[in-house]
N, C-alpha and C positions, 0 to 999 in steps of 0.2 A: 324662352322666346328665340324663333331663329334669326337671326340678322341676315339682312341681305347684301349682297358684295357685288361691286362692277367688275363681271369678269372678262375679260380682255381676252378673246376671242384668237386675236392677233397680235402679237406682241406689239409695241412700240419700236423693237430693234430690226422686227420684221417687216417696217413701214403700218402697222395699224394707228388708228387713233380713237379717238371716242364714236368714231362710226362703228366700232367691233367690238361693243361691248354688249353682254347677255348679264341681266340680274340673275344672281345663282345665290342659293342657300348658302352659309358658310361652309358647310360641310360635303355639297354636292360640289362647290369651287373648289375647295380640296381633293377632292378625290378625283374632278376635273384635270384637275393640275397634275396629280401621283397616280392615279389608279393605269394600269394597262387598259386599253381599249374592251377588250373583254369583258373584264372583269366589273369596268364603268358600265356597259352596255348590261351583263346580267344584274346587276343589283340595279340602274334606273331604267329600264327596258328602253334605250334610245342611244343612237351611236353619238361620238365626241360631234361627227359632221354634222348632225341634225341639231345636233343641237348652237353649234359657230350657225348652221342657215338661220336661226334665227335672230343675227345682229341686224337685221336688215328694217327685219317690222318693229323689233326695240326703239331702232333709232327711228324709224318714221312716224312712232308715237310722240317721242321724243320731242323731234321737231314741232309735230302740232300742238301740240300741249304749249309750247312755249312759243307760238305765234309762227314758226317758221315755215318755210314749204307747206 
């Protein structure tokens, strides 16, 4: 079973907070974290950027789900 991980998009030291976070497989947050850009992009066919543009709709599920905005 894969576990899922709140991966932080944008660090906390780099001003993020839980608005920059993308659910990621534990393994694709790994390789998020470690892999070169390249190398991320040829094994998930999708750049690190496309994937940080989707903390936006994460979090705006987020919110509705739990009665906010």
């Amino acid at each position: 079973m894969n576990q899922i991980h709140n991966a932080h998009m944008k660090s906390r030291g780099a001003g993020g907070s839980y608005t920059d976070i993308v659910p990621l497989g534990i393994w694709a947050h790994k390789d998020f974290d470690e892999m070169p850009e390249e190398k991320f992009q040829e094994k998930y066919g999708r750049t690190k950027d496309s994937v940080r543009d989707t903390a936006p709709s994460y979090h705006e599920l987020w919110e509705k789900e739990r009665g906010g905005e």
